[in-house]
PDB file of N, CA, C and O in Angstrom, chain B, residues numbered from 101:
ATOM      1  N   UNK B 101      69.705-106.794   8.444  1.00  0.00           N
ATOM      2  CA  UNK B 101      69.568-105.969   7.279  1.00  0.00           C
ATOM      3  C   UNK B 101      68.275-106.362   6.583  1.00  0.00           C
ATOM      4  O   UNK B 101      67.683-107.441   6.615  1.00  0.00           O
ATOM      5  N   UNK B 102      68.021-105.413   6.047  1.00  0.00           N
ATOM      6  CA  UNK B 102      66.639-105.661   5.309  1.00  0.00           C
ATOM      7  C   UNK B 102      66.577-105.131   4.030  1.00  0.00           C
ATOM      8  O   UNK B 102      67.448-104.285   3.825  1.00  0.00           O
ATOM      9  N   UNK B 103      65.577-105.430   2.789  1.00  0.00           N
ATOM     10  CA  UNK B 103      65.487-104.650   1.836  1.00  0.00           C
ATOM     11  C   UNK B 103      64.378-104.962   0.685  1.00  0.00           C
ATOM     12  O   UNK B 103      64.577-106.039   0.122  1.00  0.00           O
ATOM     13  N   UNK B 104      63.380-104.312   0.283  1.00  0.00           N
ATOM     14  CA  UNK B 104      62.410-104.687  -0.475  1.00  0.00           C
ATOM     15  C   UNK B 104      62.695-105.054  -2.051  1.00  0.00           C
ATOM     16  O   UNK B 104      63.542-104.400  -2.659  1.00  0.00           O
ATOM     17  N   UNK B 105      61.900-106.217  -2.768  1.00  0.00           N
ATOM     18  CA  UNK B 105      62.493-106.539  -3.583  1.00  0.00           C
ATOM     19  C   UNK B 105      60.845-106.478  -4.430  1.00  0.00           C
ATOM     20  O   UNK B 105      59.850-106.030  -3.860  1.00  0.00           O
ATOM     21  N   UNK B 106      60.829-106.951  -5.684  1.00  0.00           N
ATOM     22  CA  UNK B 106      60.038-107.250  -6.221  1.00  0.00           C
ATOM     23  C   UNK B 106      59.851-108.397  -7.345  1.00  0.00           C
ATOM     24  O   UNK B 106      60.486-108.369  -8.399  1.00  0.00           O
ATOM     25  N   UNK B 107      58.841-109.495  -6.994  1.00  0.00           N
ATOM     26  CA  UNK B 107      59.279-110.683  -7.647  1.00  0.00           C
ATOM     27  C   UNK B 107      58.199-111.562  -8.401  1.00  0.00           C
ATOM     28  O   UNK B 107      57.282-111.950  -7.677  1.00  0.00           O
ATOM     29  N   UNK B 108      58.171-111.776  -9.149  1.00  0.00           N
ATOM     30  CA  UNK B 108      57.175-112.782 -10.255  1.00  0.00           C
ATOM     31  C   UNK B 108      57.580-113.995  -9.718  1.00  0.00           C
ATOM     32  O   UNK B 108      58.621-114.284  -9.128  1.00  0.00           O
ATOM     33  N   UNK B 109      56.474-114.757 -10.046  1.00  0.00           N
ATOM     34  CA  UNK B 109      56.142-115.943  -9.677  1.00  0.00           C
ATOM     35  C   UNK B 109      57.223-117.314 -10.789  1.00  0.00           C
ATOM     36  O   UNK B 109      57.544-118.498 -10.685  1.00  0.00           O
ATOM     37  N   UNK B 110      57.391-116.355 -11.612  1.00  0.00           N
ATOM     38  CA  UNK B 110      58.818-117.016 -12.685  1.00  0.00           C
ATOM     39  C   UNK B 110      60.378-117.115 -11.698  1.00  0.00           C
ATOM     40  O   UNK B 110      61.278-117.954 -11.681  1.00  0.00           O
ATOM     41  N   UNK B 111      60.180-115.970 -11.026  1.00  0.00           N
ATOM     42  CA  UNK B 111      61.707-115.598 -10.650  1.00  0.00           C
ATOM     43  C   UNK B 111      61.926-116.632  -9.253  1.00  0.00           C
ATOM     44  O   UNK B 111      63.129-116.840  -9.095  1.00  0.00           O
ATOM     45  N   UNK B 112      60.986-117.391  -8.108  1.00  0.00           N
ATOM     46  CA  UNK B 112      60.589-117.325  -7.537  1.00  0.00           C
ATOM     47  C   UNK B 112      61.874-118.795  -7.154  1.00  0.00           C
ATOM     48  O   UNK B 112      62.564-118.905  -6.141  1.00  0.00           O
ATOM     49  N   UNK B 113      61.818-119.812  -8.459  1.00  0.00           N
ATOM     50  CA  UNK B 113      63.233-120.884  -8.012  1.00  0.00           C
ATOM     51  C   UNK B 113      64.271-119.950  -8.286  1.00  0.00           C
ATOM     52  O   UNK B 113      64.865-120.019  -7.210  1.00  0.00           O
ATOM     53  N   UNK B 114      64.703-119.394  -8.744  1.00  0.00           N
ATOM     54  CA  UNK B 114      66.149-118.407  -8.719  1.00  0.00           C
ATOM     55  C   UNK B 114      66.228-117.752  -7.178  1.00  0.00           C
ATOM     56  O   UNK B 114      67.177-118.099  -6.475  1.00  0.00           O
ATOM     57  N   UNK B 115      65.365-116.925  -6.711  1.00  0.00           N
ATOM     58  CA  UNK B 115      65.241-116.393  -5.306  1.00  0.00           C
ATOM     59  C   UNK B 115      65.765-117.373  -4.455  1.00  0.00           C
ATOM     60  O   UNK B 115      66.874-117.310  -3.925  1.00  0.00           O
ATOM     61  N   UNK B 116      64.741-118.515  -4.300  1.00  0.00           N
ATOM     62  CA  UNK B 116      65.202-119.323  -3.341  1.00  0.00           C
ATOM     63  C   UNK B 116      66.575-120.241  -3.384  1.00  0.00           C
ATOM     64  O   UNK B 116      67.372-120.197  -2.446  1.00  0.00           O
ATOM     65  N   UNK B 117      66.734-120.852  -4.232  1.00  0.00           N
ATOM     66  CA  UNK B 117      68.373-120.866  -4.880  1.00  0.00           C
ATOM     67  C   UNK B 117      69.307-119.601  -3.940  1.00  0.00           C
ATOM     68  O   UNK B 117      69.835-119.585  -2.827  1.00  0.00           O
ATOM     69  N   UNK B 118      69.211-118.934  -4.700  1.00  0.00           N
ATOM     70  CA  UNK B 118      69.991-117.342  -3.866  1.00  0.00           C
ATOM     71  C   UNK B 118      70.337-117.544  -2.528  1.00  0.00           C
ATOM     72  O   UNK B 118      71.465-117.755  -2.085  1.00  0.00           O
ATOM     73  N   UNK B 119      68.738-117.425  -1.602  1.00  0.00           N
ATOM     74  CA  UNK B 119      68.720-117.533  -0.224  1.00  0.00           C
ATOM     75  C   UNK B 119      69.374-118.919  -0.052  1.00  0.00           C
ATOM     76  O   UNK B 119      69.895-119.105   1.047  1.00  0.00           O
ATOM     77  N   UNK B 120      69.432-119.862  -0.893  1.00  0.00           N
ATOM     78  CA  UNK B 120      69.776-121.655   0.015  1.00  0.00           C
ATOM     79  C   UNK B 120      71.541-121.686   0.523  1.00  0.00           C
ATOM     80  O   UNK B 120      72.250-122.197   1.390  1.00  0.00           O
ATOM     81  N   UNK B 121      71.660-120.659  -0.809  1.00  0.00           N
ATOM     82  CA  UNK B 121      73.209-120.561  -0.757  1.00  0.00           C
ATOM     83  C   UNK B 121      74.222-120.205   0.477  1.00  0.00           C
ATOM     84  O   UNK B 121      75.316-120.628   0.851  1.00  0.00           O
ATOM     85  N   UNK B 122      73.056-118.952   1.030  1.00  0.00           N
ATOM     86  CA  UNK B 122      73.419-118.057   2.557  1.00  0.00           C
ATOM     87  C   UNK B 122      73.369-119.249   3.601  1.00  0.00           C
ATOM     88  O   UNK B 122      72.443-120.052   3.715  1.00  0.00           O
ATOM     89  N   UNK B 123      74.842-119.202   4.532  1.00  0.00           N
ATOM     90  CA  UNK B 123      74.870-119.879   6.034  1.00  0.00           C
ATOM     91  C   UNK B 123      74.194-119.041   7.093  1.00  0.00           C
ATOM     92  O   UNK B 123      74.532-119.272   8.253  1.00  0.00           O
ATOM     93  N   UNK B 124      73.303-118.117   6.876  1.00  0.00           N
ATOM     94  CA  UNK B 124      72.348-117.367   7.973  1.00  0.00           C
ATOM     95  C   UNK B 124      70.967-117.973   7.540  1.00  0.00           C
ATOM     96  O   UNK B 124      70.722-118.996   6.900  1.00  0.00           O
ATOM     97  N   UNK B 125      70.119-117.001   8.099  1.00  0.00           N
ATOM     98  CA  UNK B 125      68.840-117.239   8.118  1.00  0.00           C
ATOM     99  C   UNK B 125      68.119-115.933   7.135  1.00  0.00           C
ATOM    100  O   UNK B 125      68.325-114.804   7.578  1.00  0.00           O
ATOM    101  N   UNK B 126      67.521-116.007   6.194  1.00  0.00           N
ATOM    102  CA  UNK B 126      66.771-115.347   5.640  1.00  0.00           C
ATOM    103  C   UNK B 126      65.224-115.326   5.619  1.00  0.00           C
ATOM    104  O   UNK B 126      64.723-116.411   5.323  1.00  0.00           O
ATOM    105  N   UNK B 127      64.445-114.405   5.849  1.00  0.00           N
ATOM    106  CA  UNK B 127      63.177-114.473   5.353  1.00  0.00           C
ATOM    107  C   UNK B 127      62.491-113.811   4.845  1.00  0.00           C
ATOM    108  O   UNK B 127      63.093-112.806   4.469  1.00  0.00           O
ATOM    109  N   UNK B 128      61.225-113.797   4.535  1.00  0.00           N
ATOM    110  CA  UNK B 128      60.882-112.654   3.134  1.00  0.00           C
ATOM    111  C   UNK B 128      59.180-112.467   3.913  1.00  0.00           C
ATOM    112  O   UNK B 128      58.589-113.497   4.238  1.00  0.00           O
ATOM    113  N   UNK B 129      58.723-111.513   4.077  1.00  0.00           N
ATOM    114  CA  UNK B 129      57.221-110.972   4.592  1.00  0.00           C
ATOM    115  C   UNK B 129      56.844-110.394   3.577  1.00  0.00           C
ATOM    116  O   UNK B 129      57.454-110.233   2.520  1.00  0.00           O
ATOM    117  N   UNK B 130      55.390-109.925   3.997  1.00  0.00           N
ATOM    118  CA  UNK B 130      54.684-109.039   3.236  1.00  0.00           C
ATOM    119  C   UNK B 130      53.406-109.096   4.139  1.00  0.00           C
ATOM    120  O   UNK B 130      52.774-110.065   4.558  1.00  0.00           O
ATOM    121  N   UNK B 131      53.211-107.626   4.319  1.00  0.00           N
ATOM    122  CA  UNK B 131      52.124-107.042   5.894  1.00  0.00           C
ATOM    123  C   UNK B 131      52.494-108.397   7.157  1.00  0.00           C
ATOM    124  O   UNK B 131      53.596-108.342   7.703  1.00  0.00           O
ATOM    125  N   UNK B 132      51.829-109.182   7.421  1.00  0.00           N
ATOM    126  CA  UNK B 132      51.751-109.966   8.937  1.00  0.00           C
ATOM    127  C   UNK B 132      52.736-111.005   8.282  1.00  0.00           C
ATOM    128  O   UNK B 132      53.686-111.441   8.932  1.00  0.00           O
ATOM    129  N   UNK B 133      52.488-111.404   6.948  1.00  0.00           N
ATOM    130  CA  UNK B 133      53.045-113.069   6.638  1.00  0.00           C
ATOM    131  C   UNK B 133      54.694-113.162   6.379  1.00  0.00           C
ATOM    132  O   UNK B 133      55.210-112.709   5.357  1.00  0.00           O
ATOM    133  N   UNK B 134      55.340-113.720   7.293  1.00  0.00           N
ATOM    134  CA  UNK B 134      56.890-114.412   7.441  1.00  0.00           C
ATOM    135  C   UNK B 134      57.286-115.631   7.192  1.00  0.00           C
ATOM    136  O   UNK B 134      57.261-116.544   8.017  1.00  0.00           O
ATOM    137  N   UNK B 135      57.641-115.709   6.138  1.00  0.00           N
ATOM    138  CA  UNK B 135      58.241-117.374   5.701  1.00  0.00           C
ATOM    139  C   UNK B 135      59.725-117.154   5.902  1.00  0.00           C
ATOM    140  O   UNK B 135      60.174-116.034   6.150  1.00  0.00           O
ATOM    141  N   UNK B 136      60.592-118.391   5.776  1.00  0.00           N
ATOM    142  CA  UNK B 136      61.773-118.844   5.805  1.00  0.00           C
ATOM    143  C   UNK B 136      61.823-118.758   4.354  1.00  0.00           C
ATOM    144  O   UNK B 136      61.078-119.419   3.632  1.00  0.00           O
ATOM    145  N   UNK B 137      62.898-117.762   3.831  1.00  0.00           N
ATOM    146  CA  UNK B 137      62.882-117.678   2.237  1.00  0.00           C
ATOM    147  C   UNK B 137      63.861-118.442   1.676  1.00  0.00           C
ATOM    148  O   UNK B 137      64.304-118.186   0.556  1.00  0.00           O
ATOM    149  N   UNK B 138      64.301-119.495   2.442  1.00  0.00           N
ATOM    150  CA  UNK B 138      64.813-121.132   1.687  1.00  0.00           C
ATOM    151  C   UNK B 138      63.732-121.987   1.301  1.00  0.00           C
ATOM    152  O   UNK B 138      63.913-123.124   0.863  1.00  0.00           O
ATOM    153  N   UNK B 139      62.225-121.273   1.510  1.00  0.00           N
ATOM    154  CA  UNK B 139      61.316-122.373   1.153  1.00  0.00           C
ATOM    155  C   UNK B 139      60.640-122.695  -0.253  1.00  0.00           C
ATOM    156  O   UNK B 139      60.121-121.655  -0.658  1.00  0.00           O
ATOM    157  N   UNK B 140      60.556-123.158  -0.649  1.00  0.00           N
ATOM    158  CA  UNK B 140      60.024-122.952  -2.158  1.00  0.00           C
ATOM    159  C   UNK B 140      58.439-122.742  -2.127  1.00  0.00           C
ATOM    160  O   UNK B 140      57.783-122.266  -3.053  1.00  0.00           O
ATOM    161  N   UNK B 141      57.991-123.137  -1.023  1.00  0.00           N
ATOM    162  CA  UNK B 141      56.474-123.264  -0.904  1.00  0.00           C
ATOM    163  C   UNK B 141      56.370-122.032  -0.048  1.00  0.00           C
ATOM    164  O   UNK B 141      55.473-121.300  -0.465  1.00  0.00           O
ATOM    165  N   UNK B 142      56.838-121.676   0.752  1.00  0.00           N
ATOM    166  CA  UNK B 142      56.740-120.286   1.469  1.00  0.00           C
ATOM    167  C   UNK B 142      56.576-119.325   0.774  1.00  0.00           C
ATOM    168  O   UNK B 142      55.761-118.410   0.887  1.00  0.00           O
ATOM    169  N   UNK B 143      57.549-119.549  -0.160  1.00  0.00           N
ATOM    170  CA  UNK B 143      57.680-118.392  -1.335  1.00  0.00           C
ATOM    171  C   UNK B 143      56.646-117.849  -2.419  1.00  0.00           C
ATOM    172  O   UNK B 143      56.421-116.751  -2.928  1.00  0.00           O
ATOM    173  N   UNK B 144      56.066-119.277  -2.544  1.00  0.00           N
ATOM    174  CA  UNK B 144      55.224-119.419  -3.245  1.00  0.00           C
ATOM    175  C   UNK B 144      53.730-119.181  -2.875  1.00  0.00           C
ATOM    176  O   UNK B 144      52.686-119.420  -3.483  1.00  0.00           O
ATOM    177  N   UNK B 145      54.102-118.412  -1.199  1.00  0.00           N
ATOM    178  CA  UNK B 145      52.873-118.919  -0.444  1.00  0.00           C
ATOM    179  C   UNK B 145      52.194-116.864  -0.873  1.00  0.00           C
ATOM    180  O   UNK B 145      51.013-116.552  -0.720  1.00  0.00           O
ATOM    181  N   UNK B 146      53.383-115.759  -1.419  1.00  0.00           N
ATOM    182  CA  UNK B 146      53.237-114.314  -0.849  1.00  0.00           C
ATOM    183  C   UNK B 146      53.113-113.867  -2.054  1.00  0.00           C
ATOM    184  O   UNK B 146      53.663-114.145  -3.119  1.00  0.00           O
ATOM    185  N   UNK B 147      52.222-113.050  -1.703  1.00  0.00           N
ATOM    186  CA  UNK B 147      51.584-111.563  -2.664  1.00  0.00           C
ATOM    187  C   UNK B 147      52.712-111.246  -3.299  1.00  0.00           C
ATOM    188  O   UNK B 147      53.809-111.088  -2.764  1.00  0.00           O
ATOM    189  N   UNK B 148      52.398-111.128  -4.712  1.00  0.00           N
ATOM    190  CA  UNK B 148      53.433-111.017  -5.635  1.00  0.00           C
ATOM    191  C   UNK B 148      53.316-109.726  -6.432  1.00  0.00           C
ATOM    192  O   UNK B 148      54.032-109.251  -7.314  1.00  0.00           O
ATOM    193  N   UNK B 149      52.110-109.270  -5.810  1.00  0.00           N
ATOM    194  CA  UNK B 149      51.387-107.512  -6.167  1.00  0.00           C
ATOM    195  C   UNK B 149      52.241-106.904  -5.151  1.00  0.00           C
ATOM    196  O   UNK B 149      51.610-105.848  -5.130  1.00  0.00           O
ATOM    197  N   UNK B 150      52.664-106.817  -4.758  1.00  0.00           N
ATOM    198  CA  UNK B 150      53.688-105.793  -3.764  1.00  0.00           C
ATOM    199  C   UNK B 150      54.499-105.972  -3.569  1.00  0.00           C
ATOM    200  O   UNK B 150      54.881-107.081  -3.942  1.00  0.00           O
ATOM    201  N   UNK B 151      55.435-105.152  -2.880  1.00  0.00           N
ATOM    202  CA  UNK B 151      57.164-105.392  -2.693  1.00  0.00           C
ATOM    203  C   UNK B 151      57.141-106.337  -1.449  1.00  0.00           C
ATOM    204  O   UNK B 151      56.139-106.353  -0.734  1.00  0.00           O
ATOM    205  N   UNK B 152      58.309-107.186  -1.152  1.00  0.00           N
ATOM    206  CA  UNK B 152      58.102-107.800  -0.594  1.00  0.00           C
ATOM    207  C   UNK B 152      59.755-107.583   0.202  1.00  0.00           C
ATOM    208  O   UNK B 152      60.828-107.485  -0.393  1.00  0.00           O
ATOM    209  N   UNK B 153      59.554-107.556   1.513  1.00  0.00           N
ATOM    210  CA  UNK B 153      60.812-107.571   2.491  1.00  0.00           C
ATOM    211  C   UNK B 153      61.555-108.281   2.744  1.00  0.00           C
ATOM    212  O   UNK B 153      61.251-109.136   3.576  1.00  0.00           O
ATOM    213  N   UNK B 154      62.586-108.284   2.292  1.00  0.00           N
ATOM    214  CA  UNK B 154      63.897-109.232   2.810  1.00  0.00           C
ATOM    215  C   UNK B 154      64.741-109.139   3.926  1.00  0.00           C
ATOM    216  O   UNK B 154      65.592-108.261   3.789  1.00  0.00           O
ATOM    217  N   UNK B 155      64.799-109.886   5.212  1.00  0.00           N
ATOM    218  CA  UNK B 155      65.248-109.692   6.249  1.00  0.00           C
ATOM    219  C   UNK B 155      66.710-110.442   6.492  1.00  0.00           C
ATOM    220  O   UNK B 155      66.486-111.039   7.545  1.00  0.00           O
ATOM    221  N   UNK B 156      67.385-110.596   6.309  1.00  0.00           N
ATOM    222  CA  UNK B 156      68.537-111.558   6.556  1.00  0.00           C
ATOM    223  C   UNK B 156      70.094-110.875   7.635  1.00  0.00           C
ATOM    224  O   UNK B 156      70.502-109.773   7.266  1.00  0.00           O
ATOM    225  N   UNK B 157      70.575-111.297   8.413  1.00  0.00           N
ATOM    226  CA  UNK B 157      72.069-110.978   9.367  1.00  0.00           C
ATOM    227  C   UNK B 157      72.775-112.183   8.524  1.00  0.00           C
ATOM    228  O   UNK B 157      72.635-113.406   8.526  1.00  0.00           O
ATOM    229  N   UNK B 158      73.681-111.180   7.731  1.00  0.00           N
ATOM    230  CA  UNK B 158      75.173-111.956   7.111  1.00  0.00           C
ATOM    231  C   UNK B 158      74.869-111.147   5.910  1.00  0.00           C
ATOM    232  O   UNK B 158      73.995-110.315   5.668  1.00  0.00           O
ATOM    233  N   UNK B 159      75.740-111.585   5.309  1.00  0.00           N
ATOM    234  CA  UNK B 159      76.398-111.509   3.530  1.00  0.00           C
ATOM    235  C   UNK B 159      76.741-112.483   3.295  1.00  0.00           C
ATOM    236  O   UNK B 159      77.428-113.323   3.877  1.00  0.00           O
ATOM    237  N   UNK B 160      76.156-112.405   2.198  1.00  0.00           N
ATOM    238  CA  UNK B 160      76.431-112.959   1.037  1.00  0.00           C
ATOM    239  C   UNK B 160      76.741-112.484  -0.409  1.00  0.00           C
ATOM    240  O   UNK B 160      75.709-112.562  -1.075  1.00  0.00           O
ATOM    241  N   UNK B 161      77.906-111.970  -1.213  1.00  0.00           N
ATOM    242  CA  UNK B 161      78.023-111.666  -2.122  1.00  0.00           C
ATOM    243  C   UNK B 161      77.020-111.876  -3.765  1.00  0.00           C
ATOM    244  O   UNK B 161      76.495-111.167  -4.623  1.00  0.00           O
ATOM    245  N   UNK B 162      77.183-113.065  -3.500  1.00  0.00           N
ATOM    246  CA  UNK B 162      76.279-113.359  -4.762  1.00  0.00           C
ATOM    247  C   UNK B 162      74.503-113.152  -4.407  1.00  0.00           C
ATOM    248  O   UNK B 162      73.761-112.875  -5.350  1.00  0.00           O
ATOM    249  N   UNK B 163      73.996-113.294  -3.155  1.00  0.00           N
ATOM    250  CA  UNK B 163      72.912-113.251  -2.647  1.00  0.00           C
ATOM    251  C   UNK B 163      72.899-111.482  -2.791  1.00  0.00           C
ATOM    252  O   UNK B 163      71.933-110.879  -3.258  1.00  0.00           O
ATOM    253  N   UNK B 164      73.939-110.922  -2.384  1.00  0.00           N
ATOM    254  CA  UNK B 164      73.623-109.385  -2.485  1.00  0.00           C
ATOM    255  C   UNK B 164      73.286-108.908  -3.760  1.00  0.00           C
ATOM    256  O   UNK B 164      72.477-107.984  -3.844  1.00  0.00           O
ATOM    257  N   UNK B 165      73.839-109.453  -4.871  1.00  0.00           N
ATOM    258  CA  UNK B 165      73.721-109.119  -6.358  1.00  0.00           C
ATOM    259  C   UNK B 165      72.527-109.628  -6.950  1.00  0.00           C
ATOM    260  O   UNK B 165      71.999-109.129  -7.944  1.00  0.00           O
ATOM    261  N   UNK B 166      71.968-110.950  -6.129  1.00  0.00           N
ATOM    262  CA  UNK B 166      70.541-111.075  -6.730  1.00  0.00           C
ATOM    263  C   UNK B 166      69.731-110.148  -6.378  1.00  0.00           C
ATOM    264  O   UNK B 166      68.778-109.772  -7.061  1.00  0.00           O
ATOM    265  N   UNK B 167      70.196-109.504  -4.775  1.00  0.00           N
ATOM    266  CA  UNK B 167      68.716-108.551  -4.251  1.00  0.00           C
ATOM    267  C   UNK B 167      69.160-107.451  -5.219  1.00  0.00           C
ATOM    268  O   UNK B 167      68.361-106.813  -5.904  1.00  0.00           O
ATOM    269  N   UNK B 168      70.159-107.314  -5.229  1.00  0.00           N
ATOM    270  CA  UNK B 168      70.080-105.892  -6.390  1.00  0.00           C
ATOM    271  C   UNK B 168      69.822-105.222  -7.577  1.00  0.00           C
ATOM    272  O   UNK B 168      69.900-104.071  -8.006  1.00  0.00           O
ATOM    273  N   UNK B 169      69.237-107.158  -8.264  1.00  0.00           N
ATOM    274  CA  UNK B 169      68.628-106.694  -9.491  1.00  0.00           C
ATOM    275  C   UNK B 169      66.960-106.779  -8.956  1.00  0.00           C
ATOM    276  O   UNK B 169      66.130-106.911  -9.856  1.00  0.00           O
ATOM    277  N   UNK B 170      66.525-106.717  -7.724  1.00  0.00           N
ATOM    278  CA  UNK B 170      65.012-107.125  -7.693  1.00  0.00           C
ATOM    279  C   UNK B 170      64.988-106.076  -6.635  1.00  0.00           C
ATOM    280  O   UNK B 170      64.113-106.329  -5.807  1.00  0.00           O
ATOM    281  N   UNK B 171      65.659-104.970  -6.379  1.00  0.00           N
ATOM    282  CA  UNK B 171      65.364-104.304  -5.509  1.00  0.00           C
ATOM    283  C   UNK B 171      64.302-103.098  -5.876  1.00  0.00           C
ATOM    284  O   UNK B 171      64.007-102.775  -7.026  1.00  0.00           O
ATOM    285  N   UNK B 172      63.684-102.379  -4.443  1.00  0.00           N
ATOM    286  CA  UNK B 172      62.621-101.450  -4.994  1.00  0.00           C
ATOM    287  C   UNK B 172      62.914-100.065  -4.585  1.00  0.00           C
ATOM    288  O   UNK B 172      62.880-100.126  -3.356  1.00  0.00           O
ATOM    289  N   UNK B 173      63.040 -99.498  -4.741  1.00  0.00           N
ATOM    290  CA  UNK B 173      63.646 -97.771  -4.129  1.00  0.00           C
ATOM    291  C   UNK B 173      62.558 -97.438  -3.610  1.00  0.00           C
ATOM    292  O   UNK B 173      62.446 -96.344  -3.057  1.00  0.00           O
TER     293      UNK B 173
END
């Protein structure tokens, strides 16, 4: 599953928090660049001018409710 989010550089320990919580694998791109979005430095590594993609296989309830306040239509 996937889904674009949009995120400030404030929001950026809450995100990863979110993702640490999930027993899958999450990661977050933007054009070529793919980090592991449990990373705090990965996170910290992506363009924060654009939406940015969330890729993750599983659920997570509370992880679903964070992407849903940062999601982008």
């Amino acid at each position: 599953m996937s889904k674009k989010i949009r995120l400030n550089p404030d929001q950026v320990k809450d995100f990863v928090r979110a993702a640490s919580k999930c027993d899958f694998d999450v990661d977050i791109s933007y054009n070529h660049l793919t980090v592991d979005a449990k990373s705090l430095l990965g996170v910290f590594g992506m363009n924060f001018r654009y939406p940015l993609k969330v890729s993750y296989r599983g659920y997570n309830q509370d992880f679903e409710n964070y992407l849903a306040e940062h999601v982008v239509a």
